[in-house]
NURO-355054 format. One record per residue (C-alpha): residue in one letter; x, y, z. Coordinates in steps of 0.05 Angstrom, whole numbers, plus 5000, padded with zeros to 4 digits. Layout:
# residues N
REC residuo east north   up
REC       A    X     Y    Z
...
This chain:
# residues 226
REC residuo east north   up
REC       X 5362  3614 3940
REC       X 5399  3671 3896
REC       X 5380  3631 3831
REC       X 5314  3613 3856
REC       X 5302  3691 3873
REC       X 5333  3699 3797
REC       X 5279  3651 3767
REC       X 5220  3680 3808
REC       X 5242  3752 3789
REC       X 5252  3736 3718
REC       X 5186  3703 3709
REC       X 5157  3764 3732
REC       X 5184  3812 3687
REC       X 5163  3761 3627
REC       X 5093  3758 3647
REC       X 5101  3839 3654
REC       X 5124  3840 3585
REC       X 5077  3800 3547
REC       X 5020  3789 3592
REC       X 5010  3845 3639
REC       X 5039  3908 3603
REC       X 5003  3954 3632
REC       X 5029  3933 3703
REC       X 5097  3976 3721
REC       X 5097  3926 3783
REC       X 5112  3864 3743
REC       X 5173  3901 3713
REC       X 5197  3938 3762
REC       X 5210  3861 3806
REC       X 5238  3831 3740
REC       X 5303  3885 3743
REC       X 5324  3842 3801
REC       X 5331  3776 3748
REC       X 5389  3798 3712
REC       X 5455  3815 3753
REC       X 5433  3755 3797
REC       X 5436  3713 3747
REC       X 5497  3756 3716
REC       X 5525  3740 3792
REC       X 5513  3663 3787
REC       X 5559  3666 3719
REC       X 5609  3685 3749
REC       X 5606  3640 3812
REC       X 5603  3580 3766
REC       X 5666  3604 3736
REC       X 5698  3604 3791
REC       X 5670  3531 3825
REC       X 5653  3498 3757
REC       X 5702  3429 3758
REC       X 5699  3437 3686
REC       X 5687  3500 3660
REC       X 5691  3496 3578
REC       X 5633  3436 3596
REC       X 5589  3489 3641
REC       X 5602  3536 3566
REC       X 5571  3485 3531
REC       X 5515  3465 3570
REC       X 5495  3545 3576
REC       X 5502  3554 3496
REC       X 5465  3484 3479
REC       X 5404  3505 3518
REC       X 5419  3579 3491
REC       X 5406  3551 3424
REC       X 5347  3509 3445
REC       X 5313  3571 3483
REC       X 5310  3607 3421
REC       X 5256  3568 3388
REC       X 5205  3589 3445
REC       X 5243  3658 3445
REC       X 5225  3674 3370
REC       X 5157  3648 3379
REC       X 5141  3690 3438
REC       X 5163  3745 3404
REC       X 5130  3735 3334
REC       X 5057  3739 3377
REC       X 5075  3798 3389
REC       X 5100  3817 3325
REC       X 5175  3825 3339
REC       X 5204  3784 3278
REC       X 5278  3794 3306
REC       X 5286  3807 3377
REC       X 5354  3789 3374
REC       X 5390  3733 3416
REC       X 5357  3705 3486
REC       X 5396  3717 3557
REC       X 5429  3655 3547
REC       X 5468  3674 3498
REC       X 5486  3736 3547
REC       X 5511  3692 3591
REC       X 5551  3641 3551
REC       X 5587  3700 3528
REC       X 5596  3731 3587
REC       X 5632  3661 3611
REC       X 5676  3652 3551
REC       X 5706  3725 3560
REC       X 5714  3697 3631
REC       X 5742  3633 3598
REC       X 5792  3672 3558
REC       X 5812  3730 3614
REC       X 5835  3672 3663
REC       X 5891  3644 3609
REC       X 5923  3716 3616
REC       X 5951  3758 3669
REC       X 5974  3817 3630
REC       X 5931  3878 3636
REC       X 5923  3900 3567
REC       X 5908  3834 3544
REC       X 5854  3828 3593
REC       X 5819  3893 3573
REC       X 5819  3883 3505
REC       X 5782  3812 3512
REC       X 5732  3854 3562
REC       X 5727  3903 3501
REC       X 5723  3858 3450
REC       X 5671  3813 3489
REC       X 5630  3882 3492
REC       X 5638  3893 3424
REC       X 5606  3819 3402
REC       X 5554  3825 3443
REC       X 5531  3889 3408
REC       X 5546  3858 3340
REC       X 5513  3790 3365
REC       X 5449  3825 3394
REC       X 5444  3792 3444
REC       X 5400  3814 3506
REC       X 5427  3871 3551
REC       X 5472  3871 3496
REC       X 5549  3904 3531
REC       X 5527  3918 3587
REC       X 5497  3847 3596
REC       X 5569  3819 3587
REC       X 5603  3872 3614
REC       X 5568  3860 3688
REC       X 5581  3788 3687
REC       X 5656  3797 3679
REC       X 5661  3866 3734
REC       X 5625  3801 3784
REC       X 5679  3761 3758
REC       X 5744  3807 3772
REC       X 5707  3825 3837
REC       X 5689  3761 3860
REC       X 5715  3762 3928
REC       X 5708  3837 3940
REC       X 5631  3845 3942
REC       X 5636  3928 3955
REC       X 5679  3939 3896
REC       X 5628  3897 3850
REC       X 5571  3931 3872
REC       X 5608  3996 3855
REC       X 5623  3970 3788
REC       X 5566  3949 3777
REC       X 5526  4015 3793
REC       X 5575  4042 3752
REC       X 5551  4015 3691
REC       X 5484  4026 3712
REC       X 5497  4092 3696
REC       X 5536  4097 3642
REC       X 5488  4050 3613
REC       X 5421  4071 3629
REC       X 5428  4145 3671
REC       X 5469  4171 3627
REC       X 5441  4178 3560
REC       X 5377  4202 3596
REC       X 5418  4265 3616
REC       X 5447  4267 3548
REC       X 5387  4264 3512
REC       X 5354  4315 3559
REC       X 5412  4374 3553
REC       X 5429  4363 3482
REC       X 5368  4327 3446
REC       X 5344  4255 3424
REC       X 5406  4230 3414
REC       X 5399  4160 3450
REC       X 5339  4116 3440
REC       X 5310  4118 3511
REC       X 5260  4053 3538
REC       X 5216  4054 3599
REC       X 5258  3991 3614
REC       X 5326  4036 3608
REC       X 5290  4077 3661
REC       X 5273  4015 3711
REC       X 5337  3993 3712
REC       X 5356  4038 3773
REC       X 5320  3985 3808
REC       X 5364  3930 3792
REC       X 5421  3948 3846
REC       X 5370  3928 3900
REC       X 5392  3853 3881
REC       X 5460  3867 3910
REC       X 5431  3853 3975
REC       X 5422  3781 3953
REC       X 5491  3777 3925
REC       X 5519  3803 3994
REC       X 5488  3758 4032
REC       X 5514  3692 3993
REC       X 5541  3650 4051
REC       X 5579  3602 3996
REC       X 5551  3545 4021
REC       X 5516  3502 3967
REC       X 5440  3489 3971
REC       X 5388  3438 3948
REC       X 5413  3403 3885
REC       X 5370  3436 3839
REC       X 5411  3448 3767
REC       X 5366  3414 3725
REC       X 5311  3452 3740
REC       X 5353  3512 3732
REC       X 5363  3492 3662
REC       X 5289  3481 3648
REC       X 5262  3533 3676
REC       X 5290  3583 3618
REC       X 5256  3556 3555
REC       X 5195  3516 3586
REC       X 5171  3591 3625
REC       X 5180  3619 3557
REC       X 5138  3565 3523
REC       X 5078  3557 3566
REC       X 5076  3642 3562
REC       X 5078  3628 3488
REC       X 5018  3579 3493
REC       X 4982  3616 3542
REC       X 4990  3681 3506
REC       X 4962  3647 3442
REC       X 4906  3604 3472
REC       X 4878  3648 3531
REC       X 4894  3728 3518
């Protein structure tokens, strides 16, 4: 039900975004896609049988969502819109990947730091803070307060914080409506709190589908019927 809430919420925000721009609403539900999803991550890390396998399924359908991505995009005339969610999230799992084969501290922060660093150099979507959350619901797995603390956390230093900077001491930080919605994202901690860990319907191939073949039919319907 989480993922499905993910999907639904997601799907939203991308009809927001290229469909319905002028509707806050759409946008507004679509903050909700993101740590769910970020959440989900980190569950599979934890109750994947094979987790370097769950890596590569998430980066092979990375790489295949990017052709409907880019397309999407160009209609709009964004020629480089950087790297999809996917990519987010397959990063996100490999610093996971490389955090569990340590238990030293420092080691562990600098593959958090370094994973933060790639994703800005990658640019990929939600960039650090993208991989950043999926870890903090990672190391916080099993203590649901703390990761919603975390979590908030970076919500802030993200997103709240260079709104305050830029209004005391000028335009240093490029602010977007969407960096502004994002206080609205925390609400899908409520989800995440409620996660009975019991599996539901068998549903992972739709999962996988759902990514690239939403973005696609946007693509056509953007180009055919708007």
């Amino acid at each position: 039900m989480i993922k499905m809430i993910a999907l639904s919420s997601m799907a939203f925000d991308h009809l927001g975004v290229f469909l319905f721009p002028g509707d806050i609403f759409f946008r507004i539900v679509g903050r909700l896609s993101f740590p769910l999803f970020a959440w989900a991550i980190a569950n599979g890390a934890h109750f994947s049988k094979n987790i370097n396998k769950y890596l590569m399924r998430i980066l092979g359908l990375a790489f295949i969502s990017q052709i409907p991505y880019l397309l999407l995009f160009k209609t709009y005339g964004v020629d480089k819109p950087g790297l999809n969610i996917l990519f987010t999230l397959a990063l996100g799992l490999f610093g996971i990947i490389l955090i569990k084969k340590s238990d030293k501290l420092l080691i562990r922060i600098m593959i958090i730091l370094l994973s933060a660093l790639f994703a800005i150099l990658m640019h990929v979507d939600y960039g650090a803070f993208g991989v950043l959350a999926i870890i903090v619901f990672y190391l916080f797995y099993d203590k649901p307060l703390k990761s919603s603390i975390f979590y908030t956390l970076l919500i802030v230093f993200f997103y709240l914080l260079p709104i305050v900077v830029n209004k005391y001491f000028g335009s240093i930080f490029k602010i977007s409506e969407v960096n502004i919605l994002e206080i609205y994202s925390p609400i899908s901690l409520v989800f995440i709190a409620s996660y009975s860990k019991k599996l539901g319907y068998d549903l992972k191939y739709l999962f996988y589908a759902f990514y690239p073949l939403h973005l696609f039919l946007i693509y056509l319907t953007a180009v055919y019927l708007f």
